[in-house]
C-alpha positions in Angstrom: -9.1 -1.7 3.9 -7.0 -3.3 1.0 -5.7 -0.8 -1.1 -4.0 -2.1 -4.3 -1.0 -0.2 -5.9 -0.7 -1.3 -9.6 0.6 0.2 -13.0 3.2 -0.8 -15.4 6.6 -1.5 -14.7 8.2 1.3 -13.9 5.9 3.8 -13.0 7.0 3.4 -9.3 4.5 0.6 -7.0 7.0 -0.9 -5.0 8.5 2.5 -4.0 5.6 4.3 -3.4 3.4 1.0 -1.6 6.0 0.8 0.9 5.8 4.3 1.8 2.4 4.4 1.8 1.5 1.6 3.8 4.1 2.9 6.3 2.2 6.6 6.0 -1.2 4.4 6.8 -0.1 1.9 9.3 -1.0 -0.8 6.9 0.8 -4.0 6.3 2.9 -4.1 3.1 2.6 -7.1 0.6 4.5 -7.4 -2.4 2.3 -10.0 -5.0 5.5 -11.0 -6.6 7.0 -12.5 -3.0 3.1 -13.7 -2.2 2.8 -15.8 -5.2 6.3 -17.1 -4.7 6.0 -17.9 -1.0 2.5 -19.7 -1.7 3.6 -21.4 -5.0 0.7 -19.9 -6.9 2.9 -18.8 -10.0 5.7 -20.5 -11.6 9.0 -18.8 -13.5 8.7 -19.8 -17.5 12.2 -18.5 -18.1 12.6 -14.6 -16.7 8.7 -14.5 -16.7 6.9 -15.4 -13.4 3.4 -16.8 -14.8 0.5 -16.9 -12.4 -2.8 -17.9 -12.3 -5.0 -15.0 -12.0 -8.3 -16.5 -10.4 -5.8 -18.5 -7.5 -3.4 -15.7 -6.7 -7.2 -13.6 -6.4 -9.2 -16.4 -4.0 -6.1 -16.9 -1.9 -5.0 -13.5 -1.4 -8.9 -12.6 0.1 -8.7 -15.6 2.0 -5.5 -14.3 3.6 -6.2 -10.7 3.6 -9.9 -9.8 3.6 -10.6 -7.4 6.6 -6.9 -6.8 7.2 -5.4 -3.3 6.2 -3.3 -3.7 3.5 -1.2 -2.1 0.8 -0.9 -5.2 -2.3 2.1 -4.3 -4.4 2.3 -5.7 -8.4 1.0 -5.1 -12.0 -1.4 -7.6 -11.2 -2.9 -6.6 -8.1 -6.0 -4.6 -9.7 -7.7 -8.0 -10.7 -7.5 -8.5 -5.9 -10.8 -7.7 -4.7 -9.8 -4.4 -3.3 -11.1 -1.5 -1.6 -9.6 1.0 -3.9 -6.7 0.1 -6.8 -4.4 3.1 -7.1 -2.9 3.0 -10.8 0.1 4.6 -10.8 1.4 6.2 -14.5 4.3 7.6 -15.7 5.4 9.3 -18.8 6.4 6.2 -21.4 9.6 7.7 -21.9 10.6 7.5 -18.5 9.1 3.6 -18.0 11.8 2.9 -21.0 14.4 4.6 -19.1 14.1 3.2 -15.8 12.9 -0.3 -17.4 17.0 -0.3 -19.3 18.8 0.6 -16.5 17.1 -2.8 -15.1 18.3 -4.5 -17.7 15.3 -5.3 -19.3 15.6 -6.9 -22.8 14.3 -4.3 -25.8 11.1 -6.4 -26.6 10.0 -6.3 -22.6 10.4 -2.4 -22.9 8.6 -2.0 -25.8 5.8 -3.8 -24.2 5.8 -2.1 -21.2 6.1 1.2 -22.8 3.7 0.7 -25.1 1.2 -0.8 -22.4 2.0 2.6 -20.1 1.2 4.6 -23.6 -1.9 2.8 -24.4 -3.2 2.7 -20.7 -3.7 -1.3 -20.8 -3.3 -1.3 -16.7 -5.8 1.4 -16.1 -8.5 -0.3 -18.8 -7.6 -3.8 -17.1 -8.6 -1.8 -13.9 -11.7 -0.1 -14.5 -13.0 -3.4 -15.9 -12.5 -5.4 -12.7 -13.0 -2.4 -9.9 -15.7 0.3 -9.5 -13.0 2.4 -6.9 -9.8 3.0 -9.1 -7.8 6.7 -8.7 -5.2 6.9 -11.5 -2.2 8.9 -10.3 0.5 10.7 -12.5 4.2 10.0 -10.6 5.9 12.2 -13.3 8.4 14.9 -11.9 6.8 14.0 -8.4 8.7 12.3 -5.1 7.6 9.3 -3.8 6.3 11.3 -1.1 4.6 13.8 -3.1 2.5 10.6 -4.9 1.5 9.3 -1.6 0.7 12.7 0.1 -1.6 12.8 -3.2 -3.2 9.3 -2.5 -3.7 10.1 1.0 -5.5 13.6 0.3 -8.0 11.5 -2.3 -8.4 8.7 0.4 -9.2 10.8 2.8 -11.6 13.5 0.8 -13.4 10.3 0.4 -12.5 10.0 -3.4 -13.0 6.3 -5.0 -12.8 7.5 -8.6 -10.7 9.5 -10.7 -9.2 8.3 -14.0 -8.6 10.2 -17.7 -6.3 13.1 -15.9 -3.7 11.0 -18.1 -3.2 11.3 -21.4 0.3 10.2 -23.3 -1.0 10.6 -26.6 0.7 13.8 -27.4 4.3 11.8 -26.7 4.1 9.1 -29.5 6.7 10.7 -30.8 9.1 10.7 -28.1 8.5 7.5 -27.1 9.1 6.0 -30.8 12.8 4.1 -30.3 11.4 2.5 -27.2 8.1 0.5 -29.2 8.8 -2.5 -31.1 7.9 -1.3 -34.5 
């Protein structure tokens, strides 16, 4: 089974993959090191670019029947079993995003793509299985406990439990306005 872990930046993949695929016995696989290691993207300044279509074809030619957890923002446009779409309140996705030292226009994109729920859009237009999950005031292990209940109640959709709409406000000095 390839489960894919995606979401903004921020909202918690990398942390939560790893334990998950150590929960499931899966093999963990960060996209950013995979497109690296097979040369699929290139860096354009800060930005690693990659080419959608080729970091899809060769990841299921390297992957398909494996288990598998796929860690990135991309990995919802993998063909995958189930994509997991991880969310977080925009406030905190600025927070975490500054303390990374992300410049103020890459946190206003990211916030306002985690407000706007451009991931989870991106995902229901490329995947029938997608579960959207709200890390928010939970512990890693409390998200995967979460996606492990779902997985194995035999759920392969459950989006719109996430709605940041209400937060504009909060959010405000974090957009680019």
């Amino acid at each position: 089974m390839i489960i894919a872990v995606t979401g903004t930046p921020g909202v918690g993949k990398t942390t939560v993959s790893k334990l998950l695929a150590r929960k499931l016995g899966y093999e963990y696989v960060s996209l950013r090191d995979y497109v690296m290691e097979r040369g699929i993207g290139e860096m354009k300044g800060d930005e690693l670019e990659v080419e959608v279509d080729e970091l899809a074809y060769n990841f299921e030619r390297d992957f398909a029947g494996k288990n598998v957890v796929a860690d990135g923002h991309l990995s919802h446009f993998l063909k995958a079993d189930l994509v997991v779409v991880l969310r977080a309140h925009p406030k905190l996705v600025g927070e975490r995003l500054k303390g990374r030292g992300y410049s103020k226009e890459k946190i206003g994109e990211n916030v306002e793509a985690e407000l706007v729920d451009v991931i989870l859009v991106e995902a229901l237009e490329e995947n029938e299985n997608v579960i959207e999950v709200d890390t928010t005031g939970k512990t890693p292990e409390k998200v995967v406990d979460e996606i492990i209940g779902l997985i194995q109640k035999g759920v392969k959709r459950r989006v719109g439990i996430v709605d940041w709409s209400e937060v504009y406000d909060e959010v405000i000095p974090y957009l680019r306005l």
